[in-house]
C-alpha positions in Angstrom: -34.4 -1.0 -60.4 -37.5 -0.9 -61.9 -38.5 -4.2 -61.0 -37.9 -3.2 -57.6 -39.5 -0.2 -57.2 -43.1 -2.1 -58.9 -43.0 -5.2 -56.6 -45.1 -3.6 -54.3 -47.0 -2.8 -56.5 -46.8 0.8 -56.2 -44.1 3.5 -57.7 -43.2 6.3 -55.5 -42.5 9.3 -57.1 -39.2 9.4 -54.7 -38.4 5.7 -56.1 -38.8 7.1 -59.6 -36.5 10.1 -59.3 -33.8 8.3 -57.2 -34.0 5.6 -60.6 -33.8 8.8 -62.9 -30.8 10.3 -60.8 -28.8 6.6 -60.9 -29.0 6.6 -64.5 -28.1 10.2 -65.2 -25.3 9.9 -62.8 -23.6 6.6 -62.7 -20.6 5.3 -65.5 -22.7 2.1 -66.0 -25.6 4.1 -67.4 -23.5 6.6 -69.6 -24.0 4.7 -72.7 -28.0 5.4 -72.6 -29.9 8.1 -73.7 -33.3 9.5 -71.9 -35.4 8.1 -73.5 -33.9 4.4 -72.8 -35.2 4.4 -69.4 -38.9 5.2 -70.2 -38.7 2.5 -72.7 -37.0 -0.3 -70.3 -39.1 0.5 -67.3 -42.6 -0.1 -70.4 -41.3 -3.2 -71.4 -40.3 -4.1 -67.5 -44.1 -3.4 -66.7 -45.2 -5.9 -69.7 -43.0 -8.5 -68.8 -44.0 -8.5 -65.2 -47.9 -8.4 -66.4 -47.4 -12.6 -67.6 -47.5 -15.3 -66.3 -43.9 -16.0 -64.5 -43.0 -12.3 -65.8 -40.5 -11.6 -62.0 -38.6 -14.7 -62.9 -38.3 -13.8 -66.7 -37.0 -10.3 -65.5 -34.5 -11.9 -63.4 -33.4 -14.5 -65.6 -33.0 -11.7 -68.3 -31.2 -9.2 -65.6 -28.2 -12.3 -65.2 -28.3 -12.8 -69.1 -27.5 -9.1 -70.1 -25.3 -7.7 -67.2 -21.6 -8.8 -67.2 -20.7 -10.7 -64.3 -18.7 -7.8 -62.8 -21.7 -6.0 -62.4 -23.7 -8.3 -61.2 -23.1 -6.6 -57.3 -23.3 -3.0 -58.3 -27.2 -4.4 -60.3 -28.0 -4.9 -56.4 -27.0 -2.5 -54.5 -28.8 -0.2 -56.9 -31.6 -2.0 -56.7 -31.0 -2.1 -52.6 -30.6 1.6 -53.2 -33.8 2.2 -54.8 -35.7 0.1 -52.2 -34.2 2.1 -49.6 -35.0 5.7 -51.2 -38.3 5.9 -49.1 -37.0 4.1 -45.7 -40.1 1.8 -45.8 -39.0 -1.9 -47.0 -42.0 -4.2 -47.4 -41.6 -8.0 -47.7 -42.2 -7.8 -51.3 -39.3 -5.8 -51.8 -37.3 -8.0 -49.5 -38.3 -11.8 -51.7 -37.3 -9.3 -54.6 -33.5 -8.6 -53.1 -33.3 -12.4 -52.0 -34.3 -13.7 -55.7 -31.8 -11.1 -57.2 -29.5 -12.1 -54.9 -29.5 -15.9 -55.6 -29.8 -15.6 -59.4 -27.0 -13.1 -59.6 -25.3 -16.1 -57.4 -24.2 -13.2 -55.0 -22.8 -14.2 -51.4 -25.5 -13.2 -48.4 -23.0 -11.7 -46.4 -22.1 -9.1 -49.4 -25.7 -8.4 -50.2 -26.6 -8.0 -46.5 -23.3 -5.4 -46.8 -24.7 -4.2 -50.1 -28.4 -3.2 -48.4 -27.1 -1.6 -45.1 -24.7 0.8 -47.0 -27.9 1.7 -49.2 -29.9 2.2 -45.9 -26.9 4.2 -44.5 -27.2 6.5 -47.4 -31.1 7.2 -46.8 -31.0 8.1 -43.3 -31.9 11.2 -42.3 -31.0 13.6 -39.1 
């Protein structure tokens, strides 16, 4: 999520407090303490500062999320993306790389974004 919300290269403060919300709220977060997200989203940014860092994050994404998660990991991130209704094509590459490391089928992660869309819109 973090990932996601930096490949722009900019962090909105409505992308950081949807992130902050997801952990607080959801079961596969319930394990982590506060702290744990300030920490993960550091060593995200230092990771993503080398050489081949986005690919390293992804690679290390499929290595420490059980397979059964691997769909809720995106539409998360889908969510994230969606919180300010403004999807660049940064943030699009991002859900297709995730999306083919995670081996997930295009038809579910094209299911998996408009459901996170669907939640964003407003009146």
């Amino acid at each position: 999520m973090v990932t996601a919300s930096a490949v722009d290269r900019t962090i909105s403060t409505d992308e950081l407090q949807r992130i902050g919300s997801i952990v607080k709220e959801l079961p596969p977060f319930e394990r982590y303490d506060d702290d744990w997200l300030v920490k993960e989203a550091q060593d995200c940014g230092k990771l993503l500062a080398k050489p081949d860092g986005l690919r390293t994050v992804l690679e290390l994404i499929r290595q420490s999320l059980p397979q059964h998660l691997y769909e809720t990991a995106y539409v998360l991130v889908a969510e994230v993306i969606a919180t300010d209704m403004r999807v660049v094509s940064e943030e699009i590459r991002f859900l297709d790389m995730l999306g083919g490391k995670l081996e997930i089928d295009k038809l579910v992660c094209a299911a998996l974004e408009r459901a996170a869309r669907a939640r964003h819109q407003k009146v």
